[in-house]
C-alpha positions in Angstrom: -10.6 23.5 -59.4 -12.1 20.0 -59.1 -15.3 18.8 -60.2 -16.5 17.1 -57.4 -19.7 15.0 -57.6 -21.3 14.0 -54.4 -20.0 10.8 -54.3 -16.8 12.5 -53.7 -17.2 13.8 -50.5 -15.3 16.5 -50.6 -12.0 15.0 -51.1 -10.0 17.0 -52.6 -6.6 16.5 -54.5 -6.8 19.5 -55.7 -2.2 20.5 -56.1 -1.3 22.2 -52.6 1.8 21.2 -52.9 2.3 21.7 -56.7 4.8 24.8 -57.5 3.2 27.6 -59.0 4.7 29.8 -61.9 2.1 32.3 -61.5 3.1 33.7 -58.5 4.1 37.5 -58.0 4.5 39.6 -55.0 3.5 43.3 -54.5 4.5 44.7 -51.0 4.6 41.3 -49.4 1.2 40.3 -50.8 1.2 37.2 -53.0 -0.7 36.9 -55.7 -1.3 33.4 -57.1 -2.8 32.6 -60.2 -5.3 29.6 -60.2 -4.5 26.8 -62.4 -7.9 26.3 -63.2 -8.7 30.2 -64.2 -5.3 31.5 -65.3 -6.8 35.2 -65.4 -8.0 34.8 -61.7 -6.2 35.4 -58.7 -6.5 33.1 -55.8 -8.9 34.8 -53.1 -10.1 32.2 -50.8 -10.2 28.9 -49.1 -12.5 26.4 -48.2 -11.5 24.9 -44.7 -14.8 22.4 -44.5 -13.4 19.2 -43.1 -12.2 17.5 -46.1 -12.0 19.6 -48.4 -9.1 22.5 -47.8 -9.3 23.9 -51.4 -7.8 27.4 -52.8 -10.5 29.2 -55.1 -10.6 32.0 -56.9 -14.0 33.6 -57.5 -14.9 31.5 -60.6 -13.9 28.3 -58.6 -16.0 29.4 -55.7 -18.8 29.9 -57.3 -18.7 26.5 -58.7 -17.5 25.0 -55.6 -20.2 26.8 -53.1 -22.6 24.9 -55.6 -21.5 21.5 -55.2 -21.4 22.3 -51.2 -24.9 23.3 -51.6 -25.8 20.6 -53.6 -24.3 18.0 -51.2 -26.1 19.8 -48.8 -22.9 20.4 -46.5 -21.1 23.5 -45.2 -18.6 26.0 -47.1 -16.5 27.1 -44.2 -14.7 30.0 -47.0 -11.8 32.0 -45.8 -10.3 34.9 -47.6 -6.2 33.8 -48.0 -5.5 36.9 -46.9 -7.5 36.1 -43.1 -5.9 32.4 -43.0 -2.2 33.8 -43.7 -3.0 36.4 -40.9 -4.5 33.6 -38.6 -1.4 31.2 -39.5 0.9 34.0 -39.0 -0.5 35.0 -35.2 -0.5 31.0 -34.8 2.9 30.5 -35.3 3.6 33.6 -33.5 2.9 32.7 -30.1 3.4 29.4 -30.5 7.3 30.6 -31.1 6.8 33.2 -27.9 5.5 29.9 -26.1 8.6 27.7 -27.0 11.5 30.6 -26.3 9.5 31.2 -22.8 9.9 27.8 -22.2 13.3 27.7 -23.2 14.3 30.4 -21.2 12.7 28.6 -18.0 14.9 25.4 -19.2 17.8 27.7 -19.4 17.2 29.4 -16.0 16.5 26.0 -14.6 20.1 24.9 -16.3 21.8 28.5 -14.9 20.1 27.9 -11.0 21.3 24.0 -11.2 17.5 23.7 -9.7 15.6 21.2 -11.3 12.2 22.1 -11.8 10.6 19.5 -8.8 13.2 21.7 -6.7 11.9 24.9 -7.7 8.3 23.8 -6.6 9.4 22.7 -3.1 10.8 25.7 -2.9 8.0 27.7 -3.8 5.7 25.4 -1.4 7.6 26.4 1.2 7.7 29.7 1.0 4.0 29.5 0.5 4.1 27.9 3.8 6.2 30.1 5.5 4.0 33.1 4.7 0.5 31.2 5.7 2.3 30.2 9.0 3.7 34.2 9.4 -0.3 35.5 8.4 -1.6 32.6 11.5 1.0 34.0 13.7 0.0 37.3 13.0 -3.5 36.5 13.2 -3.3 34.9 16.7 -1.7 37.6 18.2 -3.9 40.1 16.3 -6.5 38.1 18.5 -4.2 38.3 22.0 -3.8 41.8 21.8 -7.7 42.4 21.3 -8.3 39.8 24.2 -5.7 41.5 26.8 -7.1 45.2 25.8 -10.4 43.8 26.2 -9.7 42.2 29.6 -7.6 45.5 30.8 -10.7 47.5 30.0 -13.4 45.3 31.1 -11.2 45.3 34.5 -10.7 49.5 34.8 -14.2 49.6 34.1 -15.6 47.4 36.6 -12.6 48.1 39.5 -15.5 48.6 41.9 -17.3 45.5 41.6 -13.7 43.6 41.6 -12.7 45.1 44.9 -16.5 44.7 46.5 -16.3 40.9 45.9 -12.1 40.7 47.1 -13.0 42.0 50.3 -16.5 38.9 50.4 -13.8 36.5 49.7 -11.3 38.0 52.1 -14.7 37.9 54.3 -15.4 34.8 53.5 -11.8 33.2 53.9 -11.3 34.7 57.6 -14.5 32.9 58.8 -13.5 29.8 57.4 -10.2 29.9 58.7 -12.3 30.7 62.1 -14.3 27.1 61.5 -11.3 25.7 61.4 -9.7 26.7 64.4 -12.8 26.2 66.4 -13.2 22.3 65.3 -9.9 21.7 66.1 -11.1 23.0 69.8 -13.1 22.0 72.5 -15.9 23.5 71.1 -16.1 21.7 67.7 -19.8 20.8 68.1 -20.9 24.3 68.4 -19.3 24.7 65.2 -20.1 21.5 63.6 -24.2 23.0 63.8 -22.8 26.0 62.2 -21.2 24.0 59.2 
Protein backbone atom coordinates (compact mmCIF):
# COMPACT_ATOMS: atom_id res chain seq x y z
CA UNK A 1 0.00 0.00 0.00
CA UNK A 2 0.98 3.67 -0.45
CA UNK A 3 1.87 6.04 2.06
CA UNK A 4 -0.04 8.84 1.11
CA UNK A 5 0.48 12.24 2.81
CA UNK A 6 -2.18 14.86 2.37
CA UNK A 7 -0.56 16.62 -0.12
CA UNK A 8 -1.16 13.62 -2.22
CA UNK A 9 -4.60 13.70 -2.59
CA UNK A 10 -5.46 10.55 -2.87
CA UNK A 11 -3.64 9.69 -6.00
CA UNK A 12 -2.88 6.60 -6.10
CA UNK A 13 -0.26 4.46 -8.26
CA UNK A 14 -0.69 1.98 -6.29
CA UNK A 15 0.16 -1.61 -9.33
CA UNK A 16 -3.48 -2.47 -10.75
CA UNK A 17 -2.18 -3.44 -13.55
CA UNK A 18 1.05 -5.22 -12.17
CA UNK A 19 0.83 -9.24 -12.44
CA UNK A 20 0.45 -10.92 -9.31
CA UNK A 21 2.27 -14.28 -8.36
CA UNK A 22 0.26 -14.67 -5.38
CA UNK A 23 -2.76 -15.40 -6.79
CA UNK A 24 -4.70 -18.83 -6.14
CA UNK A 25 -8.17 -19.84 -6.72
CA UNK A 26 -10.53 -21.97 -4.50
CA UNK A 27 -14.01 -22.71 -6.17
CA UNK A 28 -13.85 -19.69 -8.43
CA UNK A 29 -12.82 -17.29 -5.56
CA UNK A 30 -9.53 -15.52 -6.01
CA UNK A 31 -7.41 -14.96 -3.47
CA UNK A 32 -4.72 -12.34 -4.01
CA UNK A 33 -1.94 -11.70 -1.85
CA UNK A 34 -1.10 -7.90 -1.19
CA UNK A 35 2.27 -6.83 -2.11
CA UNK A 36 2.55 -4.72 0.71
CA UNK A 37 1.47 -7.60 3.42
CA UNK A 38 2.47 -10.82 1.70
CA UNK A 39 0.56 -12.89 4.63
CA UNK A 40 -2.69 -10.91 3.87
CA UNK A 41 -5.15 -11.49 1.47
CA UNK A 42 -6.67 -8.79 -0.51
CA UNK A 43 -10.26 -7.96 1.03
CA UNK A 44 -11.40 -4.59 -0.08
CA UNK A 45 -11.38 -1.55 -2.13
CA UNK A 46 -11.47 1.91 -1.79
CA UNK A 47 -13.60 3.53 -4.70
CA UNK A 48 -13.23 7.39 -3.24
CA UNK A 49 -12.76 9.43 -6.33
CA UNK A 50 -9.17 9.31 -6.80
CA UNK A 51 -8.02 6.90 -5.10
CA UNK A 52 -9.35 3.13 -6.41
CA UNK A 53 -6.93 1.16 -4.15
CA UNK A 54 -6.92 -2.81 -3.23
CA UNK A 55 -6.38 -3.24 0.68
CA UNK A 56 -6.10 -5.92 2.76
CA UNK A 57 -6.93 -5.36 6.42
CA UNK A 58 -3.49 -4.05 7.49
CA UNK A 59 -3.54 -1.59 4.49
CA UNK A 60 -6.98 -0.48 5.42
CA UNK A 61 -6.40 0.27 8.57
CA UNK A 62 -3.63 2.52 7.49
CA UNK A 63 -5.37 3.82 4.69
CA UNK A 64 -8.92 4.70 6.58
CA UNK A 65 -6.34 6.78 8.74
CA UNK A 66 -4.87 8.96 6.16
CA UNK A 67 -8.72 9.37 4.75
CA UNK A 68 -9.51 10.46 8.10
CA UNK A 69 -6.71 12.52 8.46
CA UNK A 70 -7.35 14.37 5.14
CA UNK A 71 -10.63 14.63 6.40
CA UNK A 72 -12.23 12.99 3.16
CA UNK A 73 -14.41 9.97 2.56
CA UNK A 74 -13.41 6.09 2.47
CA UNK A 75 -15.98 4.80 0.03
CA UNK A 76 -14.54 0.73 1.08
CA UNK A 77 -15.98 -2.14 -0.89
CA UNK A 78 -15.38 -5.74 -0.06
CA UNK A 79 -13.68 -7.32 -3.70
CA UNK A 80 -15.93 -9.83 -3.33
CA UNK A 81 -19.34 -6.97 -3.67
CA UNK A 82 -17.35 -5.02 -6.57
CA UNK A 83 -16.69 -8.38 -8.59
CA UNK A 84 -20.48 -9.16 -8.00
CA UNK A 85 -21.48 -5.50 -8.96
CA UNK A 86 -18.99 -5.65 -12.10
CA UNK A 87 -20.29 -9.03 -12.98
CA UNK A 88 -24.25 -7.93 -12.92
CA UNK A 89 -22.81 -4.71 -14.94
CA UNK A 90 -21.44 -6.43 -17.63
CA UNK A 91 -24.31 -8.76 -17.59
CA UNK A 92 -26.95 -6.67 -18.85
CA UNK A 93 -25.00 -4.52 -20.52
CA UNK A 94 -24.31 -7.83 -22.79
CA UNK A 95 -28.30 -8.69 -22.62
CA UNK A 96 -28.71 -4.89 -23.73
CA UNK A 97 -26.27 -5.19 -26.84
CA UNK A 98 -27.56 -8.87 -28.15
CA UNK A 99 -31.31 -7.25 -27.73
CA UNK A 100 -30.17 -4.72 -29.82
CA UNK A 101 -28.57 -6.81 -32.12
CA UNK A 102 -31.38 -8.90 -32.57
CA UNK A 103 -33.60 -5.74 -33.44
CA UNK A 104 -30.73 -4.83 -36.10
CA UNK A 105 -30.99 -8.37 -37.26
CA UNK A 106 -34.84 -8.33 -37.44
CA UNK A 107 -34.65 -4.91 -38.99
CA UNK A 108 -31.98 -6.56 -41.63
CA UNK A 109 -34.47 -10.02 -42.00
CA UNK A 110 -37.93 -7.50 -42.52
CA UNK A 111 -35.79 -5.16 -45.08
CA UNK A 112 -37.67 -2.40 -42.77
CA UNK A 113 -35.46 0.23 -41.75
CA UNK A 114 -36.15 1.35 -38.43
CA UNK A 115 -37.90 5.04 -39.52
CA UNK A 116 -40.18 2.47 -41.55
CA UNK A 117 -41.08 0.51 -38.67
CA UNK A 118 -42.25 3.66 -36.75
CA UNK A 119 -44.59 4.86 -39.52
CA UNK A 120 -45.76 1.72 -39.42
CA UNK A 121 -46.48 1.58 -35.99
CA UNK A 122 -47.95 5.34 -36.13
CA UNK A 123 -50.32 4.20 -38.20
CA UNK A 124 -51.65 1.47 -36.82
CA UNK A 125 -51.85 3.61 -33.74
CA UNK A 126 -53.93 5.76 -35.87
CA UNK A 127 -56.01 3.34 -37.29
CA UNK A 128 -57.11 2.00 -33.81
CA UNK A 129 -57.85 5.74 -32.34
CA UNK A 130 -59.82 6.40 -35.57
CA UNK A 131 -61.82 2.65 -35.06
CA UNK A 132 -62.29 3.69 -30.97
CA UNK A 133 -63.86 7.49 -32.42
CA UNK A 134 -65.93 5.53 -34.84
CA UNK A 135 -67.05 3.36 -32.33
CA UNK A 136 -67.49 6.00 -29.95
CA UNK A 137 -69.84 8.11 -32.21
CA UNK A 138 -72.01 5.55 -33.01
CA UNK A 139 -71.99 4.36 -29.28
CA UNK A 140 -73.46 7.97 -29.04
CA UNK A 141 -76.12 7.47 -32.20
CA UNK A 142 -77.48 4.51 -30.88
CA UNK A 143 -78.04 6.08 -27.34
CA UNK A 144 -79.54 9.26 -29.17
CA UNK A 145 -82.07 7.22 -31.61
CA UNK A 146 -83.13 4.86 -28.46
CA UNK A 147 -83.52 7.91 -26.53
CA UNK A 148 -85.64 9.66 -29.25
CA UNK A 149 -87.69 6.30 -29.97
CA UNK A 150 -88.57 6.23 -26.31
CA UNK A 151 -89.06 9.84 -25.58
CA UNK A 152 -91.60 9.47 -28.69
CA UNK A 153 -93.63 6.08 -27.37
CA UNK A 154 -93.77 7.79 -24.25
CA UNK A 155 -95.23 10.97 -25.16
CA UNK A 156 -97.48 9.50 -28.45
CA UNK A 157 -100.34 11.47 -26.94
CA UNK A 158 -99.02 14.78 -26.69
CA UNK A 159 -97.44 14.21 -30.39
CA UNK A 160 -100.79 13.44 -31.91
CA UNK A 161 -102.72 16.24 -29.71
CA UNK A 162 -100.45 18.98 -31.32
CA UNK A 163 -100.53 17.08 -35.26
CA UNK A 164 -104.09 17.44 -35.23
CA UNK A 165 -103.45 21.83 -33.88
CA UNK A 166 -101.23 21.97 -36.75
CA UNK A 167 -103.47 20.09 -39.16
CA UNK A 168 -106.05 22.74 -37.38
CA UNK A 169 -104.04 25.22 -37.83
CA UNK A 170 -102.96 24.60 -41.59
CA UNK A 171 -106.76 24.14 -42.83
CA UNK A 172 -107.66 27.72 -41.59
CA UNK A 173 -104.84 29.14 -43.17
CA UNK A 174 -105.28 27.56 -46.25
CA UNK A 175 -109.06 29.09 -45.66
CA UNK A 176 -107.27 32.84 -45.40
CA UNK A 177 -105.94 32.16 -48.35
CA UNK A 178 -108.73 31.35 -50.39
CA UNK A 179 -110.81 34.01 -48.99
CA UNK A 180 -108.13 36.96 -49.94
CA UNK A 181 -107.91 35.77 -53.19
CA UNK A 182 -111.97 36.49 -53.23
CA UNK A 183 -114.27 39.14 -53.17
CA UNK A 184 -114.29 39.19 -49.67
CA UNK A 185 -110.57 39.75 -48.86
CA UNK A 186 -111.25 42.67 -46.49
CA UNK A 187 -113.34 40.66 -44.21
CA UNK A 188 -110.34 38.58 -43.95
CA UNK A 189 -107.76 41.03 -44.08
CA UNK A 190 -109.40 42.24 -40.28
CA UNK A 191 -109.00 38.71 -39.40
CA UNK A 192 -105.24 38.53 -40.29
Amino acid sequence: MNNLKKSDNLNVSWPIQESYSNISATKGVFSIRCPTHPRYELTNICMSQGCVEPLCPECFKHHLKIHNEIQTHCAAETLISMKENCQQNVQNLLDEFIKEKQRLHGWLEKKVLPHEEIHLKIKAAKENLLNMIYKFFEFIEKNVNSYVMSYKANHQEEFDSLSNKINSLIEELQSMQIDLNSSEYIKCMLKV
